[in-house]
C-alpha positions as CSV (number, residue, x, y, z in Angstrom):
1,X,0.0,0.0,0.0
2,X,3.3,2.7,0.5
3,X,4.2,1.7,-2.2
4,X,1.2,2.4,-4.0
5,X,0.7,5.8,-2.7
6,X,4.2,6.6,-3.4
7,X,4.1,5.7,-7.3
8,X,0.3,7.2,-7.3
9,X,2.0,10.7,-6.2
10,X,4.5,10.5,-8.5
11,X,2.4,9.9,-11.8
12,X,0.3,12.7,-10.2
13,X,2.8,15.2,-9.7
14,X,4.4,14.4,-12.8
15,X,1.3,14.8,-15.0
16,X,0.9,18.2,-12.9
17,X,4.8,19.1,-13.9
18,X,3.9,17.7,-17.7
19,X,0.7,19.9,-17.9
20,X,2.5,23.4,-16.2
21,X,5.4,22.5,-19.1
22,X,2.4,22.5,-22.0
23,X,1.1,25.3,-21.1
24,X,4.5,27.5,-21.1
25,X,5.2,25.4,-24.4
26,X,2.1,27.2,-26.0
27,X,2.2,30.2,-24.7
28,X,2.0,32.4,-27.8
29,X,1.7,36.5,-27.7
30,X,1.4,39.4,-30.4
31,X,2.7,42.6,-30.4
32,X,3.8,45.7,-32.4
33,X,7.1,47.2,-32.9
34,X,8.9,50.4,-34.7
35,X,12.6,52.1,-34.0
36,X,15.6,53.8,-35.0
37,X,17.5,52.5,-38.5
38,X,20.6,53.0,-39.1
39,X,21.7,51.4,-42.9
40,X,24.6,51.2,-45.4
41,X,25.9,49.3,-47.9
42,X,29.0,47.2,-47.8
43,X,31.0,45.7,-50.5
44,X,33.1,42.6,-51.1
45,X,36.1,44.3,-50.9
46,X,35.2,45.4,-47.3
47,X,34.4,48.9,-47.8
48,X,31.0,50.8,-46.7
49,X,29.0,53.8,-47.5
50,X,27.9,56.5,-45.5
51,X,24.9,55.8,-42.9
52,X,21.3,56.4,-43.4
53,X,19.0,56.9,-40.7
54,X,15.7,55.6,-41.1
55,X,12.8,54.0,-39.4
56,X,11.1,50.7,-38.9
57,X,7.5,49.7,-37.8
58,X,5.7,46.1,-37.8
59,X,3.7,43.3,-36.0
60,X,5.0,40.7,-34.7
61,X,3.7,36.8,-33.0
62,X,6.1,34.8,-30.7
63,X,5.1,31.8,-29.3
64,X,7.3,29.5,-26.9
65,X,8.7,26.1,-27.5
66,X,10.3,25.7,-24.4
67,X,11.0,27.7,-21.3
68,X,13.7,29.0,-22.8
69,X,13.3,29.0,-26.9
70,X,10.4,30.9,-28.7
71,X,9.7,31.5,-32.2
72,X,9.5,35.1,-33.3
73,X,8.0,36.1,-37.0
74,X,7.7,39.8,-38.0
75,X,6.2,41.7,-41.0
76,X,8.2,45.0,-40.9
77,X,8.0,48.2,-43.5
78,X,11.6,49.6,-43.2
79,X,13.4,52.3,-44.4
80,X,16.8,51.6,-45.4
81,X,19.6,53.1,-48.4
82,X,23.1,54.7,-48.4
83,X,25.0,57.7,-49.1
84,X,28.3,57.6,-50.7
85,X,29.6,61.5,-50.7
86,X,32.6,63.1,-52.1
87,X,33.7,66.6,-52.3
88,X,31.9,67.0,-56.1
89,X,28.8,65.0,-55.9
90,X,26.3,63.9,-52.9
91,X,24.2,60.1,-54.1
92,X,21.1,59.3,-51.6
93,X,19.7,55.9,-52.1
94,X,16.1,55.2,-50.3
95,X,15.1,52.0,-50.5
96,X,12.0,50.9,-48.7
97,X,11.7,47.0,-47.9
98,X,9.0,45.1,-46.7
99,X,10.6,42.5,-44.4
100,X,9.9,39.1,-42.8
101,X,12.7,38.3,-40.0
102,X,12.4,34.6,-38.9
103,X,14.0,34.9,-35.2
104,X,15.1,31.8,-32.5
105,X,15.2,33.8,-29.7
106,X,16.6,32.3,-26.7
107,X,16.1,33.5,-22.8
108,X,18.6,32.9,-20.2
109,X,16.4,35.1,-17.9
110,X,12.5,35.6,-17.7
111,X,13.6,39.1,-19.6
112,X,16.4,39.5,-20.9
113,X,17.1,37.9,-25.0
114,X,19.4,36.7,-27.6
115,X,18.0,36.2,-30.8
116,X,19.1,35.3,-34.5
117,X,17.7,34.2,-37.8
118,X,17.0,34.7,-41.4
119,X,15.3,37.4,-42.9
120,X,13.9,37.9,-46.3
121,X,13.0,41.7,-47.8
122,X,10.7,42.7,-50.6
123,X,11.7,46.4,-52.3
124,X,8.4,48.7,-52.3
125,X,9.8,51.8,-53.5
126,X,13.2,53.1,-54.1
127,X,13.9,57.3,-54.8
128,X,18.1,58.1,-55.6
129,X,19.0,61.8,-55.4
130,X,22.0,62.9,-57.0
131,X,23.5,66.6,-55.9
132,X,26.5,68.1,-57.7
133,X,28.2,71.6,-57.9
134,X,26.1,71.8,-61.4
135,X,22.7,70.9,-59.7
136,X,20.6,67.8,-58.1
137,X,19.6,65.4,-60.7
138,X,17.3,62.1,-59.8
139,X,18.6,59.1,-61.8
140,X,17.5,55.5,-61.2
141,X,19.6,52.5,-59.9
142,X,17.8,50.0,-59.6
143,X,17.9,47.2,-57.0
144,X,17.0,43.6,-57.1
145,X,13.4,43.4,-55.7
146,X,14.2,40.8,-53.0
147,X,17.3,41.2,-50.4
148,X,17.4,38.4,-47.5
149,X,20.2,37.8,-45.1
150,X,20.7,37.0,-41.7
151,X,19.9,38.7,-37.9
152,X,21.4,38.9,-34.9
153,X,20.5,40.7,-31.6
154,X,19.6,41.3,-28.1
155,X,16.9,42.3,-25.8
156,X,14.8,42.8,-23.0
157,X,11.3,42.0,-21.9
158,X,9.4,43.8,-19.1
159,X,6.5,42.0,-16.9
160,X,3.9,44.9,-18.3
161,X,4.8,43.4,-22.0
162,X,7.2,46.5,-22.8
163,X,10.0,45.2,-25.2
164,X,13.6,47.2,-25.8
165,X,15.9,45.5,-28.6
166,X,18.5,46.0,-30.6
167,X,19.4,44.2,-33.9
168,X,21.6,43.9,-36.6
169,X,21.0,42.8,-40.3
170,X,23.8,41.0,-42.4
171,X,22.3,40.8,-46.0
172,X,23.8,38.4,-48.2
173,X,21.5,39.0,-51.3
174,X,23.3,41.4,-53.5
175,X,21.4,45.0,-54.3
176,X,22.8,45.4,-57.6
177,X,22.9,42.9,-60.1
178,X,26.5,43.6,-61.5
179,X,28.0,44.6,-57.8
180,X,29.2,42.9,-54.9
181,X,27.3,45.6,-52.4
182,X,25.3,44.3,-49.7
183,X,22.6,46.1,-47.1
184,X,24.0,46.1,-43.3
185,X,21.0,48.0,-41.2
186,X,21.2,48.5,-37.3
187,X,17.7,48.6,-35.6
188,X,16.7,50.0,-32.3
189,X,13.2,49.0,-31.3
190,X,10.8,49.6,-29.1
191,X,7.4,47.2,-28.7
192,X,4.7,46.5,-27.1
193,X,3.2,42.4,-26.6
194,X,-0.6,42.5,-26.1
């Protein structure tokens, strides 16, 4: 009869354990995002443009596969380009991107985040702005429709659903189709999770 109470409490308490475990497993949450971008260009031969500052806004769903793993995807409008300037000319590329950032975030805390993953970017519009000592001219370079790469980033998660992050995007798509140039973009975002 102990011995029966003692295996009956353990199959209880481990379907208890099992059942608390679920229900962190499918915990899933929505939110909304926007921040601070920061974007240039890179080449193969390891040289960059200038910066251009920009912003970002999305939505976003993350659900949890363990305690400490979750899933993040995102639908993000973006504002992204480049300036190259010299002492004759100024060029301003703006490239808007519609993006979709896969992200494996992991938590070592309750709040606190690392995060990494693919992305993949669609081109919405694109405006280039040429200014010389003769006068501003608009003339069109045009770049590939599709730029995809790969994240990596950090964050932090309040109780109230307040999110602060910071991420960094590695394109490996190329922008041009006869260059080796490549987006790099630095976001600073703030969210909320509903």
């Amino acid at each position: 009869m102990k011995n029966l109470l003692i295996i009956l409490t353990f199959i209880v308490s481990f379907n208890i354990h099992a059942q608390e475990n679920k229900q962190e497993q499918n915990n899933s949450a929505f939110g909304l995002k926007g921040g601070y971008n920061l974007t240039s260009v890179r080449n193969s031969e390891g040289n960059e443009t200038d910066q251009r500052q920009g912003l970002h806004v999305g939505f976003f769903g993350e659900s949890n596969i363990t305690k400490f793993l979750a899933l993040q995807i995102e639908l993000t409008y973006s504002q992204q380009g480049y300036v190259v300037e010299n002492s004759n000319f100024k060029l301003t590329q703006k490239i808007d991107y519609l993006n979709i950032p896969l992200m494996l975030k992991l938590y070592p805390t309750k709040t606190f985040y690392f995060e990494a993953g693919p992305q993949i970017g669609y081109v919405i519009s694109h405006k280039e702005n040429i200014e010389t000592f003769i006068g501003d001219s608009n003339s069109n370079f045009d770049p590939h429709s599709l730029d995809w790469g790969t994240n990596i980033g950090l964050g932090f998660k309040t109780e109230t659903g307040l999110i602060l992050g910071a991420r960094y995007h590695y394109g490996l798509g190329k922008l041009y189709e006869n260059t080796n140039e490549y987006n790099n973009v630095l976001q600073l975002s703030l969210g909320f999770i509903f």
